[in-house]
C-alpha positions in Angstrom: 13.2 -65.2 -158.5 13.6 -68.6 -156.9 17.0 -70.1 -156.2 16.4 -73.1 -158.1 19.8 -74.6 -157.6 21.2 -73.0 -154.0 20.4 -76.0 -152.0 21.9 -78.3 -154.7 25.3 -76.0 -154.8 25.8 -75.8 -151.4 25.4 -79.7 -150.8 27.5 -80.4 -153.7 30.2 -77.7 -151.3 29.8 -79.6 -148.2 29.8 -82.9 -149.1 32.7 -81.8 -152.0 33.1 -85.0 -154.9 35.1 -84.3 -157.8 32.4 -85.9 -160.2 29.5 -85.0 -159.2 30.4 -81.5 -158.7 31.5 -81.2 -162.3 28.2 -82.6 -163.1 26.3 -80.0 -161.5 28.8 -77.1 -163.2 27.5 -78.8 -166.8 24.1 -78.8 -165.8 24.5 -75.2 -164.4 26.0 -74.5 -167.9 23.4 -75.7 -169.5 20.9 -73.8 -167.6 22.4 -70.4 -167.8 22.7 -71.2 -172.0 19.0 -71.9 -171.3 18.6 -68.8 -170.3 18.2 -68.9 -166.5 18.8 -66.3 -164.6 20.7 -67.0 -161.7 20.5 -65.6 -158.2 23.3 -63.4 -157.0 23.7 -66.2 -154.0 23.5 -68.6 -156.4 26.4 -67.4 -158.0 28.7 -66.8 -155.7 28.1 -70.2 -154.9 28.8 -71.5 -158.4 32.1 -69.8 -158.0 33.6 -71.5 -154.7 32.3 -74.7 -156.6 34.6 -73.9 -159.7 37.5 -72.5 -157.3 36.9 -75.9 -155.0 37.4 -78.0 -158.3 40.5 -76.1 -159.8 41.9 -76.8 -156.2 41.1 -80.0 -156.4 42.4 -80.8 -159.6 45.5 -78.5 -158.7 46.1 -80.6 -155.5 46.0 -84.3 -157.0 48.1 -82.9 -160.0 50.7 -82.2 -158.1 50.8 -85.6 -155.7 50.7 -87.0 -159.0 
């Protein structure tokens, strides 16, 4: 199965923005509710994207 979204993930984890990373987790959402089957690359990726946005949000909570 193609990795239709690796090269998205890992851009959205090296160049890391707080909104358009939570745009790609919807549309990842959406996809799997779709019924995509995600690679096991894939989605490991996913979750150091999640992890990098619950750090995120943890972080700037706590300056705030």
């Amino acid at each position: 199965m193609a990795a239709k979204y690796k090269d998205r993930i890992k851009t959205a984890l090296e160049y890391f923005e707080l909104d358009a990373a939570e745009r790609l987790v919807d549309e990842l959402i959406a996809a799997e509710e779709a019924g995509y089957q995600f690679t096991a690359q894939e989605d490991r990726l996913w979750d150091r994207l999640w992890t990098c946005i619950e750090r995120y949000r943890y972080t700037s909570a706590t300056l705030d």
